[in-house]
N, C-alpha and C positions, 0 to 999 in steps of 0.2 A: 847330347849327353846320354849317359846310357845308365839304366840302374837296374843293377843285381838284388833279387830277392833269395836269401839264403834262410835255411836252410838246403833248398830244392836246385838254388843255382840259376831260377826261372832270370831272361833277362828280355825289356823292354827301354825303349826309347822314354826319356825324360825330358818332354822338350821345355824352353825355355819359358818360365811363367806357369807352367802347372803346376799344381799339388805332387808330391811325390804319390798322394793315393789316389788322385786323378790320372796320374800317370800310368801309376799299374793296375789300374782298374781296365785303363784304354789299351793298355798289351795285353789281358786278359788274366790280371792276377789278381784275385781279392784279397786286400787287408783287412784284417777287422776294422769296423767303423763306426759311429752312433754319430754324433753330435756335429761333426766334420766343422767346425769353431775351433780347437783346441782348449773345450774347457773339459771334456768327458774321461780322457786320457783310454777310450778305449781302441784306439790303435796306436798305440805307444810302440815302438821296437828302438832296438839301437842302428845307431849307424855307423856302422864296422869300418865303413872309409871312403872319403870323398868330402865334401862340405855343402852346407846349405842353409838357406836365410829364410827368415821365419815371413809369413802375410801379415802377422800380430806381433804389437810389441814386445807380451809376456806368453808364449803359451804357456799349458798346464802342467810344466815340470819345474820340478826346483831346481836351485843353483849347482845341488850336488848330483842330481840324477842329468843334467845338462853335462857338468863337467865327468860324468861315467856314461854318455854316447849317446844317453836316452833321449829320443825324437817325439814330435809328434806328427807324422808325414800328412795329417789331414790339413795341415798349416805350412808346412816345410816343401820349400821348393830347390831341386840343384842346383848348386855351383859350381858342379865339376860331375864326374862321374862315380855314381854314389851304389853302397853294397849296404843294403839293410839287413839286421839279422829279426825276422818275423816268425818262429816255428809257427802262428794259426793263421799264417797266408795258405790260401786255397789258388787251382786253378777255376777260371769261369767256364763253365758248361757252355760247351756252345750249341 
């Protein structure tokens, strides 16, 4: 599976069972991050299109910020091929 970080377009592989910010962390994208649990909500973005299942029963969004896209990719793994929308994703300095 493949997932797109938008704004910038940046796109890495999301393999099966990773974190969506494990994921783009190992293509070379940072998301914002603190807590990597999903209680912090500090890499919150939405997810513009594709699907994906949570590590935790409840992460730390609500019923209305879930049903308006909002993720939390430190909990959030794909289920198809997934576009996030991040504006404070960075690339990694290599």
């Amino acid at each position: 599976m493949q997932l797109t970080v938008l704004p910038a377009g940046w796109q890495c592989a999301a393999d099966d069972g990773a974190t969506l910010l494990l994921a783009a962390q190992a293509g070379g994208v940072r998301l914002p991050s603190s807590c990597r649990n999903g209680t912090c909500r500090t890499c919150i973005c939405r997810l513009e299109s594709g699907s994906v299942r949570y590590l935790i029963d409840w992460p730390g969004v609500s019923a209305d910020e879930k049903r308006d896209g909002w993720i939390l990719p430190c909990v959030a793994v794909a289920q198809s091929d997934v576009t996030l929308l991040a504006p404070a994703a960075k690339l990694i300095a290599t």
